[in-house]
C-alpha positions in Angstrom: 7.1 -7.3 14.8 8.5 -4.2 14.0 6.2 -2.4 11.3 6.6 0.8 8.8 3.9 1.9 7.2 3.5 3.6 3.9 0.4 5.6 2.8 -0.7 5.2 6.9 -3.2 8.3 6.4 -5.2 6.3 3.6 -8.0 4.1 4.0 -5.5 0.5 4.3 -2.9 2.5 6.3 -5.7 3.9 8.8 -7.1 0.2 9.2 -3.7 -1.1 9.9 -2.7 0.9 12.6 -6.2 0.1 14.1 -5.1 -3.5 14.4 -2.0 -2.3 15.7 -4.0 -0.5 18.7 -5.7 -3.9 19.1 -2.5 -5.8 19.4 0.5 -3.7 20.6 2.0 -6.4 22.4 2.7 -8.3 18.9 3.5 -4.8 17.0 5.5 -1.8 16.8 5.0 0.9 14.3 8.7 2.5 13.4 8.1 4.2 10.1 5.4 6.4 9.0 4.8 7.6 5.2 1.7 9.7 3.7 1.3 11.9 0.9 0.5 15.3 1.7 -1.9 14.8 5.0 0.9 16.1 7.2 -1.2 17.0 10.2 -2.8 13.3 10.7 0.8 11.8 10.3 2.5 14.1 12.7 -0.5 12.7 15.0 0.5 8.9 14.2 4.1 9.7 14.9 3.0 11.2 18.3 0.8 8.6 19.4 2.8 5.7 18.0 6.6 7.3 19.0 7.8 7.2 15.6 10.5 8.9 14.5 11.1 7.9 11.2 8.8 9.7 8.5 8.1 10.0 4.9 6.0 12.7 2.8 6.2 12.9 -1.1 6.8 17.2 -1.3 10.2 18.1 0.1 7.9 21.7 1.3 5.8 19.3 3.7 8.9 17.4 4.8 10.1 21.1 6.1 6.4 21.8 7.6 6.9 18.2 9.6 10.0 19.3 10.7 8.7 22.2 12.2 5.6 20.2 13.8 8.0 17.4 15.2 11.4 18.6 15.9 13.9 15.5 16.2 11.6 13.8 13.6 14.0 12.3 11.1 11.8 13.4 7.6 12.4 12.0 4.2 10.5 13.0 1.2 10.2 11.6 -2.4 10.4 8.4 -4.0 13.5 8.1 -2.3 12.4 9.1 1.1 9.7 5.9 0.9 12.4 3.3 -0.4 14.6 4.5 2.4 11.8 4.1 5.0 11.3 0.2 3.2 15.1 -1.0 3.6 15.6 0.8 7.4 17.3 -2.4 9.5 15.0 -1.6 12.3 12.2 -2.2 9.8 10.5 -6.7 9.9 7.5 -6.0 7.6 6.8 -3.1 5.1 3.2 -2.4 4.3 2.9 -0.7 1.4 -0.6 1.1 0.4 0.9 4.2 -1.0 -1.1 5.0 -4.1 -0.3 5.4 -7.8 3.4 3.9 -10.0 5.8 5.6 -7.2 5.0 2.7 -5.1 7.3 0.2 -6.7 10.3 2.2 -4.7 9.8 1.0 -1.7 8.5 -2.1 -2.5 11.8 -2.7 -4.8 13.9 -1.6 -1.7 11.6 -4.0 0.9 12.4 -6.5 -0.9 16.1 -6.1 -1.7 16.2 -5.3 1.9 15.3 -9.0 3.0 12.0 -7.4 4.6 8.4 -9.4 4.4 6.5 -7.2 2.4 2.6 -6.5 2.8 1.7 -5.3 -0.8 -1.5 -3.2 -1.1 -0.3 -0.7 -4.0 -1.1 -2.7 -7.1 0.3 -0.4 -9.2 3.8 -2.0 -8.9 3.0 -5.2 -9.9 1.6 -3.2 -13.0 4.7 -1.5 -13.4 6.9 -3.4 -12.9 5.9 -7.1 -12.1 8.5 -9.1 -13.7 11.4 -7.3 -11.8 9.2 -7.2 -8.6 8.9 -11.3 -9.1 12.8 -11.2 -9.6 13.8 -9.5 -6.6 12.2 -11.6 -4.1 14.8 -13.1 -1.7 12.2 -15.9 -0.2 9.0 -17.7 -1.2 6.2 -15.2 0.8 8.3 -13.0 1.3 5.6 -10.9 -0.6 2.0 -11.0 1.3 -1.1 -9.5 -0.7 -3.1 -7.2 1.1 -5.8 -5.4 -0.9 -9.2 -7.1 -2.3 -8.9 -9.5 -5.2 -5.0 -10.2 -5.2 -5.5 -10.8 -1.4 -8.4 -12.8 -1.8 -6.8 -15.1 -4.7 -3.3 -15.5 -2.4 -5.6 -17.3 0.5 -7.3 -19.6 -2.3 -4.3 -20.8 -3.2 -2.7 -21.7 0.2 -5.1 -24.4 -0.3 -4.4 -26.0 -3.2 -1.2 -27.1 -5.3 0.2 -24.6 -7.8 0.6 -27.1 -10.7 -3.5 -28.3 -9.9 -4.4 -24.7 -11.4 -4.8 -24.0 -15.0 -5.9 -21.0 -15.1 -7.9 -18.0 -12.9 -10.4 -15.2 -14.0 -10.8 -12.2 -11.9 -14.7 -10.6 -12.6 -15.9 -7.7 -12.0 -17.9 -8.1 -9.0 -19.3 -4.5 -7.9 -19.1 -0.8 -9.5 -21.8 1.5 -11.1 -21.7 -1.1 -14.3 -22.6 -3.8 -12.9 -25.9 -4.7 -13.5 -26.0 -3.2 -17.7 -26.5 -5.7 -20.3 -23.8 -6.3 -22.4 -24.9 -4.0 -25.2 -25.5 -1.4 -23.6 -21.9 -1.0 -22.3 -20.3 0.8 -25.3 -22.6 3.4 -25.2 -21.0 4.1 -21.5 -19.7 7.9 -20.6 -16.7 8.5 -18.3 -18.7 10.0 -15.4 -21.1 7.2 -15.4 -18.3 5.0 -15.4 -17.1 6.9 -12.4 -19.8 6.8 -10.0 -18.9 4.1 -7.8 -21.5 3.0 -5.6 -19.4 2.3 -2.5 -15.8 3.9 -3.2 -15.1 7.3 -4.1 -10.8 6.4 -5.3 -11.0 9.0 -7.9 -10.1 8.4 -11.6 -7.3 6.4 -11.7 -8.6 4.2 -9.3 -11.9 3.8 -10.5 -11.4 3.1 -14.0 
């Protein structure tokens, strides 16, 4: 299966491509996306032979240029939703962070591609359209934590057998407070995750 990964200097990205090294005979990395870590992606591309690259700054898409010469380098949203539609391209994994996401994952799935959605953000976004432009059932694959976890339940049951489903809070700094004592809560003790440091947007 041939594989392009987007946000593939991140936490979900560097986990997938260690899979990958565990199973080359069933993958093939062909397209690489980060933000702005263009060293460690220009070290992906080497090791995995990709040519095929995305960065979100049009200046780092010229410094990755210079680092990989014959490297074809897209930046932008539009760079990432043409690394999502290439025709060499079976699965997209997407676990870019933050709204821009929902380019490539629009373009994945226009494209016909089997899409492995870890940005969640799109489905904020945009959710509706995202359910619209799916061209098969699974087509879409969740990939990060809860959504992930809830897609696997329900491979096991009936659609029409569930009501309803609540998602709870299972882990942060908050966890253990009474009730009460949550509205007296400050931003930074909000923010201090226990396991994650994902910054402020993430967090809360």
């Amino acid at each position: 299966m041939r594989v392009a990964i987007l946000g593939s200097t991140g936490s979900i990205g560097l986990q997938a491509l260690e899979e990958i090294r565990r199973y080359p005979e069933l993958f093939q990395v062909v397209a690489l996306a980060c933000g702005k870590n263009v060293e460690l992606l220009a070290s992906q591309a080497r090791e995995f032979g990709v040519r095929d690259l995305a960065v979100s700054d049009p200046e780092d898409a010229k410094k990755l240029e210079k680092i990989l010469p014959g490297a074809r380098v897209r930046h932008g949203p539009e760079g990432l939703a043409e690394l999502a539609s290439l025709p060499e391209v079976d699965l997209v994994l997407n676990a870019v962070v933050g709204a821009v996401g929902i380019f490539p994952t629009l373009s994945a799935l226009r494209a016909g591609k089997r899409l492995a959605l870890a940005n969640k953000e799109s489905l904020v976004v945009g959710g509706p359209l995202v359910m619209r432009e799916r061209r098969f059932p699974d087509q879409i694959i969740p990939v990060d934590s809860e959504h992930a976890a809830l897609w696997q339940l329900f491979l096991g049951v009936k659609r029409e057998e569930v009501a309803k489903v609540w998602i709870t809070a299972s882990g942060g700094p908050l966890r253990n407070r009474k009730e009460e004592e949550l509205a007296q809560v400050t931003p930074e003790e909000a923010l201090q995750h226990p396991t994650w440091k994902m910054g402020p947007r993430i967090t809360v």
